[in-house]
N, C-alpha and C positions, 0 to 999 in steps of 0.2 A: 161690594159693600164696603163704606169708608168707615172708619172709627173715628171718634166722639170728633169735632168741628171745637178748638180752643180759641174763643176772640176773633178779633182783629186777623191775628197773624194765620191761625185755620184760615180763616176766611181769605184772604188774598192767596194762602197757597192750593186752597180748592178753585178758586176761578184760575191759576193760573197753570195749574198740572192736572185739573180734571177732564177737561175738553180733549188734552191730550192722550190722556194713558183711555178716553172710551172710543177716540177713533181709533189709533194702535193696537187694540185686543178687543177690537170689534164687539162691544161690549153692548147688549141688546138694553138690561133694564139695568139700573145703578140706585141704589141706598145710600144714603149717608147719614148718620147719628148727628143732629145739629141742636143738644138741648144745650153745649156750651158755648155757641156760637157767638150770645149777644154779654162780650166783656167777661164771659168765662164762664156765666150761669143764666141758663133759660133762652128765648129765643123771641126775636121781633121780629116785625112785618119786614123791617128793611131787612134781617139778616136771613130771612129762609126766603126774598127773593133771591138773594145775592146767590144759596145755595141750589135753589131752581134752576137760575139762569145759568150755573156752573154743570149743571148737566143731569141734575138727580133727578127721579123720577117719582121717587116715594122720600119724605128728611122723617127719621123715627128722630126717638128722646128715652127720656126716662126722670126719673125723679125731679132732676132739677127743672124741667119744662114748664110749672109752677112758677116759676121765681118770677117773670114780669107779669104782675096782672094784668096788664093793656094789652097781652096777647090771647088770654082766656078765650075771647072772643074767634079770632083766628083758628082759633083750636077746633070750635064749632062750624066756622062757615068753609075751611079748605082742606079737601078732601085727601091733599097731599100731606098733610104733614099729620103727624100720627103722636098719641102718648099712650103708653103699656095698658093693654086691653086688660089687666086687671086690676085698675084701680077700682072700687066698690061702685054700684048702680049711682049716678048723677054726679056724676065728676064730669067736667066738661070735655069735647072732645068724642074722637074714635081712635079703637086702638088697631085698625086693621083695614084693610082696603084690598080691595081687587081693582085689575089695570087689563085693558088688551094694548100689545106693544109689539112690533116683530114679528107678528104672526101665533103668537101662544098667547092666553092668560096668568096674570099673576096675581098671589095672594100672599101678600107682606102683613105679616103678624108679629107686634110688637107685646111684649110683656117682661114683668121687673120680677126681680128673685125677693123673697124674704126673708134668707137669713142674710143676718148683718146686715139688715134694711128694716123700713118698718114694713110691720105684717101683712100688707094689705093680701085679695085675694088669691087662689090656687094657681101659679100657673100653671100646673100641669092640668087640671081641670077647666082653666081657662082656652087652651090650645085647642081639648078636646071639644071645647063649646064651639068656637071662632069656627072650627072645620066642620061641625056636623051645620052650623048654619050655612054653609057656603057649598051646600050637597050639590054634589056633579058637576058638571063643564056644562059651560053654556051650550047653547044648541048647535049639535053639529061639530062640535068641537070637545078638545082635551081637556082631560082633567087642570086646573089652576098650576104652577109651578108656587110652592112653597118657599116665603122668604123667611125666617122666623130671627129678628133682631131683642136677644135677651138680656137685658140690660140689666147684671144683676154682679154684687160682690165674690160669693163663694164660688170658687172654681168646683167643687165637689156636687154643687145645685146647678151649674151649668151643663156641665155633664153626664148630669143623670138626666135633667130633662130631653139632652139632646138622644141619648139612648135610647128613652121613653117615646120619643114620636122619629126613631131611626125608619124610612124607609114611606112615613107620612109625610115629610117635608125634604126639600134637595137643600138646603141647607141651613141650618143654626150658628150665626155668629154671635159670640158673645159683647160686651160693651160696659162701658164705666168704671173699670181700674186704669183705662189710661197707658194700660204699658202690654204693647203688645208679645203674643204668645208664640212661643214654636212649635205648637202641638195639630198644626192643621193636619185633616185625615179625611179620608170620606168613610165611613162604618158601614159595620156588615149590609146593611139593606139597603143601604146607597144615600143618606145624610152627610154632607158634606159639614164640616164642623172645625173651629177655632173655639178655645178657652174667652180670648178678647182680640180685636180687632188692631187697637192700641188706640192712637189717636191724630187727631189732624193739628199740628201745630208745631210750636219752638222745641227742639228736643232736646237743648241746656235747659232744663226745667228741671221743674220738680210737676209729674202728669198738667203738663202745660204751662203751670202758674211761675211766677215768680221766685228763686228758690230762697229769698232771702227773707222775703214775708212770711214762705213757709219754712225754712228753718224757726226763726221767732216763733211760730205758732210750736212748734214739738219744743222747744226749748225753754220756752216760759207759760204754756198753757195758757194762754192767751186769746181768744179765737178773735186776732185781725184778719179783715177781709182780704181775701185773696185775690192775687189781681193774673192777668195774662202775661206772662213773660214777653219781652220785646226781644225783637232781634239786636244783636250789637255790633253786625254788622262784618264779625269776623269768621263767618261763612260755616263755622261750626253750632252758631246758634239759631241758623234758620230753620223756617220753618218747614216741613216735610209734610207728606201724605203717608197714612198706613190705612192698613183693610187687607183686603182680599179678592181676587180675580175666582169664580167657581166655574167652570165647563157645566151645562147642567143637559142632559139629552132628553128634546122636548116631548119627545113619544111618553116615554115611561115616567118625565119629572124628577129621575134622578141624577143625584151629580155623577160625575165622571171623574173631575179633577176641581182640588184647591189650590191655590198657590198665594203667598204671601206678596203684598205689596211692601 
């Protein structure tokens, strides 16, 4: 699973390091958070090819997924890209999908925290919804492999959800702080889990952007648009990949092992 996709610069370094790091770690199904992909807020038709064709299987989002209306549409008709299953009844969109790939099925369920965000609904009652509709393995076959991409502020709301459904899903990655965590673990009933992911992009930034825009913005309260940070070419402000590699053993759906990209 990748964290959050920043502009331009996410984008050329996910086509250009993700084909490689899923032959190398023989990597069955692949996630990537792409709602900042188009110029650092929301997502276009061009931009979740670009992510497709770099090797994802499932691109979640979160809040900012919103930001281009001329993708609304998209939201509706491709099954592959996802916004947080609990935003209220008629929002456009699904926030969850099942896949066969590899020989197992999977069930990638996206959903947004509410503190330090707006209220929308329960996720923790939204999980329990998404799994009692997706009752048992298809025929002849295993139970789903649980992806669960939570896209939310509070590390304390991250955490507990992932507790809350420990041993229901193989793993909880968290997403949209931008800076990745060192807390990966798998828990007692075998939920593999990260606080966040971090992100895909420049990492002289400030969580992607520009740091001079966003200095200005903390310095004079101000809210000028934020932009992508660019590379400058002195090899410390390239762009990078972050996420997470999970082992997940198909019998049983649980993880085995996480490890930090």
């Amino acid at each position: 699973m990748i964290g959050d996709v920043v502009g331009e610069p996410g984008l050329k370094a996910l086509e250009e390091g993700l084909p490689g790091l899923l032959k190398d770690n023989a990597v069955d199904f692949a996630v990537v958070n792409g709602e900042n992909a188009a110029d650092g807020f929301g997502l276009t038709d061009a931009a979740l090819r670009r992510i497709i064709a770099a090797g994802a299987d499932a691109v979640t989002s979160g809040n900012h997924v919103w930001e281009k209306r001329e993708f609304w549409e998209t939201l509706e008709a491709d099954a592959r890209v996802l916004r947080p299953a609990n935003y209220p009844g008629g929002a456009m969109g699904r926030g969850w999908l099942c896949a066969e790939k590899a020989g197992a099925s999977w069930l990638v369920i996206n959903v947004q925290g509410r503190e330090l965000m707006n209220p929308i609904d329960c996720p923790f009652r939204c999980f329990d919804g998404v799994v009692a509709h997706v009752e048992g393995p298809p025929a002849g076959g295993r139970n789903p492999i649980v992806l669960v991409d939570f896209h939310a502020e509070s590390t304390r709301e991250k955490e507990s959800l992932a507790y809350y459904i420990d041993g229901r899903a193989a793993l909880l990655a968290g997403t949209h702080t931008h800076v990745q965590t060192a807390d990966e673990r798998v828990l007692p009933k075998g939920t593999a889990y990260i606080t966040d992911l971090g992100m895909t992009g420049i990492s002289y930034s400030v969580i992607g952007m520009d740091p001079s825009i966003c200095l200005d913005r903390v310095r004079k309260q101000v809210l000028y648009r934020m932009e992508p940070a660019a590379d400058r070419g002195d090899g410390r402000s390239s762009a990078r990949i972050q996420g997470i590699i999970a082992e997940i053993d198909a019998e049983s759906g649980r993880a085995v092992s996480i490890k930090r990209l």
